[in-house]
N, C-alpha and C positions, 0 to 999 in steps of 0.2 A: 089199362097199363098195369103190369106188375110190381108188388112190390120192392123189385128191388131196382126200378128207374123212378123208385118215388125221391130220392136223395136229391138226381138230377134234375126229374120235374120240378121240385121246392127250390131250387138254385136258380133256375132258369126263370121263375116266377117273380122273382126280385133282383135283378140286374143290377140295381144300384149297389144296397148292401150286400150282395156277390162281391161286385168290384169289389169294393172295399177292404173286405177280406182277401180277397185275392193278392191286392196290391201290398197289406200290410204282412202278410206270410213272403213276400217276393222281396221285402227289402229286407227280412232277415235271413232270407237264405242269399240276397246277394252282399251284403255285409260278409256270411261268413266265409262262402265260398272265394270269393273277390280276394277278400284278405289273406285264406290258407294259402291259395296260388300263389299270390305276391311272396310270404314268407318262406313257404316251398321253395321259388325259387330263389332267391337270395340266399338261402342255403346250399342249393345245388351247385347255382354256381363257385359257392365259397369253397365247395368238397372239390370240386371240378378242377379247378384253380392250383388250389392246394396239391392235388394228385397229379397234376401236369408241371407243377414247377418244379419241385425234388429237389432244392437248393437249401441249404443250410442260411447261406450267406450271400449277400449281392456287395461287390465291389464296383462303385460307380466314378466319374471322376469329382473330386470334390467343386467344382463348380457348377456342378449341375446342379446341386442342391439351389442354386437362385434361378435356375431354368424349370426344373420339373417337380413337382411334391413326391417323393419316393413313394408313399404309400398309393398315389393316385396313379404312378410307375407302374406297381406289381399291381393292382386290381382291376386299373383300368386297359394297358398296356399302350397309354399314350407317353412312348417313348419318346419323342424327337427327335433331337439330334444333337450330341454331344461329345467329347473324343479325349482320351489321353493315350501317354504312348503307350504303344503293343510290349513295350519291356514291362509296365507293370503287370501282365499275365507270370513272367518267371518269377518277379518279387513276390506274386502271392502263391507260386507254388515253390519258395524257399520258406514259407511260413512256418513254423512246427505245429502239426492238427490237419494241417490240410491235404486231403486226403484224395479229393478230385477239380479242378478248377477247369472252366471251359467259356472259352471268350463268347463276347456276342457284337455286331457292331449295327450300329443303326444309322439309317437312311430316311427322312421322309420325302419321301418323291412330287415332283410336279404332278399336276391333274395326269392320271393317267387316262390309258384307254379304255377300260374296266368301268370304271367310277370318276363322279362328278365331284368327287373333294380326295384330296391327296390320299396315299396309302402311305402305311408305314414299313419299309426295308428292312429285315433284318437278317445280316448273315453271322451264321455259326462253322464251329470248326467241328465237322462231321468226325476226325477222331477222336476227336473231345468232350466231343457236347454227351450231356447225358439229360436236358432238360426236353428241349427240342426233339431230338430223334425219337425218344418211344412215341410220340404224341404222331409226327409223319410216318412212324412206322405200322399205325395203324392204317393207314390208307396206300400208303407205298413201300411195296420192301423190297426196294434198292434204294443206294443213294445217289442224293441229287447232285445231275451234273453240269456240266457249264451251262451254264446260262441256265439253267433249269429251276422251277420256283414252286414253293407248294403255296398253296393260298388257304388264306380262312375263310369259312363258308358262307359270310357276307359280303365278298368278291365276288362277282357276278361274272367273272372269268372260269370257263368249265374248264376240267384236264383234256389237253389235246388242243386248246387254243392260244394265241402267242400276245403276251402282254408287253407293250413299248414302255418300259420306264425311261427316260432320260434319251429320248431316240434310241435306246436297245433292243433288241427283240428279245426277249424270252419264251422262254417256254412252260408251258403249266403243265403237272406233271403230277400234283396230287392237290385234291383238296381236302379240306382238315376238320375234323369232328368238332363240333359248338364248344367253347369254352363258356361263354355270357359274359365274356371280356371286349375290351376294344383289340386285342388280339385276333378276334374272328373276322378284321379287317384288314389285317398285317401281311405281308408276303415272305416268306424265309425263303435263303438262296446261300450255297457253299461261302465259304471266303475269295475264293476265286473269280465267281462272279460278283463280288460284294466290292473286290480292289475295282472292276470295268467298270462299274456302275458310281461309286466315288471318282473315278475319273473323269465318265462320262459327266456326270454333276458339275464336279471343277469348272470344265470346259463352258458350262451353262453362267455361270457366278456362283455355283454352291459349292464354297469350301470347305473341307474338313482339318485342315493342315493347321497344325497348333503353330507351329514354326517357318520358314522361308523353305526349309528342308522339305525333303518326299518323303520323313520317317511313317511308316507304319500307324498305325492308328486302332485303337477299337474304344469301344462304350463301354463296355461293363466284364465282369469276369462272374461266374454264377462257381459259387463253390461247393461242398461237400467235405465236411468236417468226417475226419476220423474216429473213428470207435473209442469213446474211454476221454476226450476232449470236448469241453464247456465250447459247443456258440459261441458265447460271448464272451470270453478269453481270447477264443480265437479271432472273433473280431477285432477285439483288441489291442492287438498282435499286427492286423492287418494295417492298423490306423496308423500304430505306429513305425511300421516296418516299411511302408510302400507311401511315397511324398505324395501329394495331390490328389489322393484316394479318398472314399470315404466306401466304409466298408459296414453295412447296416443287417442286424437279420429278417430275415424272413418272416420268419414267425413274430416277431413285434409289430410286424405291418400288420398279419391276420388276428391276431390277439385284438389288435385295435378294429378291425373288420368285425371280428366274430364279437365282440360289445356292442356295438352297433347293431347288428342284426340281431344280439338278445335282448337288447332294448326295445328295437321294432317290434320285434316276437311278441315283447310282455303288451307293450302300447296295444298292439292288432288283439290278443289276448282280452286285454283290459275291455277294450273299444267292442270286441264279440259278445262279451259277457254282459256286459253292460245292454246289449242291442237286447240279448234271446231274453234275461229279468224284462226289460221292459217294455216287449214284445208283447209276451207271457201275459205280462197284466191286462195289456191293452187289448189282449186276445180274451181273458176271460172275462172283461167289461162287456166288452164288445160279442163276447157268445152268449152273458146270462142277458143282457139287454136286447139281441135278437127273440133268447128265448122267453123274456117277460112277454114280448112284442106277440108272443104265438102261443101265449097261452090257451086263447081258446079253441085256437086250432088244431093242440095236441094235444087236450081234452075229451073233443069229440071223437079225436082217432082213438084214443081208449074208450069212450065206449063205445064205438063200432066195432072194437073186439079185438085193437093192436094192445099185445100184452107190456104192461110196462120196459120187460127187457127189450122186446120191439121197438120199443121209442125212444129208447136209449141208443141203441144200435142205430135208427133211424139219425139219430141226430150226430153221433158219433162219426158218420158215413158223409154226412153234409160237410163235414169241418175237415174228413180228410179229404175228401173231391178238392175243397178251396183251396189246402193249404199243399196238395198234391199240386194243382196247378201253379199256384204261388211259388212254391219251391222250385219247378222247371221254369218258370220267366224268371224270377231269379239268377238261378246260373245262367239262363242263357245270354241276360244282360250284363251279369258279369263278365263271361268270357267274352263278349263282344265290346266290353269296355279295356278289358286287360291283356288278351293277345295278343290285338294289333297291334298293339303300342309297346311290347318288351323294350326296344332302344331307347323309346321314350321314359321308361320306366327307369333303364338303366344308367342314364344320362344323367336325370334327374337326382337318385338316388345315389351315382357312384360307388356302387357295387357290386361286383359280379352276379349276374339278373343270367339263368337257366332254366328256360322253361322243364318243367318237370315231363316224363313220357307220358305215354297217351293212356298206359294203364293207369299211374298215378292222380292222373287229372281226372278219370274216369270216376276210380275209388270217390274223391274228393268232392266230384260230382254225386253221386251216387249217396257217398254218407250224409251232406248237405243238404240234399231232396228229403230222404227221410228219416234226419233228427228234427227237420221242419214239420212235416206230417207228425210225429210223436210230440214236440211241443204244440202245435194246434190242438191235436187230439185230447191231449192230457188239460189243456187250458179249458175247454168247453163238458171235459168228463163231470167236473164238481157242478157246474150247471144242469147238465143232465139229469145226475142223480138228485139233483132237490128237485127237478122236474119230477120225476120217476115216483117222489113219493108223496107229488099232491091228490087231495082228491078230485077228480073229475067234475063232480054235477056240483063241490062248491067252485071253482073256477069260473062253471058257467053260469051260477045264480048271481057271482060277485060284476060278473059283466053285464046282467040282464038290464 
């Protein structure tokens, strides 16, 4: 056998402390990897989020606030169902600052056809809206018409197939790029199909009618502040100008998000750094204690004629096979513990959860395999070289 399968032969020779080593490289590359992912995406979807909503400001009605948590509103998009009148749309665009205001009204539906837990409705005013439409205009460029629905891509409804809400037929017409929101369960539809569907509701016992009256109705109004005007003046403004309103920004919701996830950062950080220190040790305990264990056996390879650099490389080569293999069952336990479960994750965490692309994760993968190979290697390098400069025939007289 040549040698450059003597690394392998020596590994294969000792199964136990193989494992071992194997095992202990595989939970520091699944600690770090595990973790990058989880943090990656909680960011992605924060950007994600952020870059789909384009709203300065949400005007909601002020009794929602003992219905829904605003901020679990914008991150999560478990809207409900909640209504003021459709006159407070013109009161916030008489505000001074406002600059674009664009209704939204929400519906959550009986079990639909789709899915085995309710969906959430939600229609926009297509010459208004500026939130919603880039987002379906990535997948559909027309707008949506009667009866027509784009779905999030957690809707198991493809385009071309027709969805019953409330006994209506719709139609699917586009489906919608991943946010990592509960939005990627949500259905949007014009305001025209949004009044049939509030009808059709009524009919069932779900009412939206604040009053005896058929006045109008919507949820929320997404605004768009002016050039050269404070947010939060203009909120302000809103609170006080428009009755039964509560008018909150957007960015106080993600400020309080984007803490959270720099907090997690430092934790997952903290928790990484902590793992590779005390990894590190355990790997150089554990590589000078293999190599006391073989002393005689790396003795007699020097005097059969392996030069000391040879034994160094010889052993150098051992510790990257281990912590090579260590570092692919690593990721791959990782990703097997943290892909399938993104809703689980995002549920849990309450955060906009985006897996990251398949380049990203790759990277991720990839740097993770081999900063593990380089901390192994480097861990067992100081053992080596006090190998490297014993001498041979006393090792073997101290064992005789």
């Amino acid at each position: 056998m040549g040698a450059s399968h003597l690394p392998i032969k020596n590994l294969l020779r000792r199964p136990g402390r193989t494992a071992a080593l194997v095992l202990l490289t595989a939970f520091l590359a699944l600690s770090v990897f595990g973790g990058s992912v989880v943090v990656r995406s909680l960011q992605s979807g924060l950007d994600s989020l952020q870059a789909r909503l384009g709203a300065d400001i949400i005007v909601l009605p002020g009794s929602a606030r003992s219905k829904v948590d605003f901020q679990e509103l914008i991150l999560q998009g478990t809207a409900g169902a909640f209504y003021m009148s459709a006159d407070s749309l013109d009161r916030v665009k008489e505000v001074d600052g406002v600059a674009l205001a664009a209704p939204q009204t929400f519906l959550a539906s009986l079990k639909a056809d789709c899915c085995a837990v309710k969906v959430q409705v939600i229609g926009i005013d297509p010459e208004a809206d500026f939130t919603v439409r880039p987002w379906i205009g990535q997948s559909y460029a027309r707008e949506l018409g009667d009866m027509d629905l784009a779905v999030g891509c957690r809707v198991t409804a493809n385009v071309g197939e027709s969805l019953k809400i409330y006994d209506q037929n719709c139609h699917v017409v586009a489906k919608l790029a991943e946010t990592g929101t509960g939005l990627d369960t949500a259905v949007y539809c014009d305001m025209a199909t949004m009044e049939k569907l509030l009808a059709a509701a009524e009919k069932k016992g779900v009412t939206h009618k604040l009053t005896s009256d058929d006045a109008d109705v919507i949820s929320a109004v997404y605004v768009k502040v002016a050039d050269g005007f404070d947010p939060e003046a203009v909120a302000a403004k809103i609170n006080a100008h428009v009755r039964k309103a509560a008018a909150v920004r957007s960015r106080s919701l993600f400020t309080g998000a984007s803490d959270s996830l720099e907090g997690a950062s430092r934790t997952v950080a903290l928790l990484a750094g902590a793992v590779w220190v005390l990894a590190f040790v355990i790997l150089m305990i554990a590589f000078a204690m293999m190599i006391a264990e073989r002393r005689r056996e790396f003795a007699v390879l020097l005097l059969l004629g392996t030069s000391r650099g040879g034994l160094s490389r010889l052993i150098l080569a051992e510790t990257a096979l281990c912590s090579l293999v260590g570092g692919l069952l690593g990721v791959g336990v990782a990703a097997t513990a943290v892909f399938p479960f993104t809703a689980l994750i995002e549920s849990k965490l309450k955060l906009p959860y985006l897996t990251p692309d398949a380049g990203t994760v790759a990277a991720l993968a990839i740097g993770t395999v081999a900063a593990t190979v380089l901390v192994g290697t480097l861990a067992s390098a100081w053992a080596a070289w006090r190998l490297s400069r014993t001498d041979p025939g006393v090792t073997l007289r101290e064992g005789a």
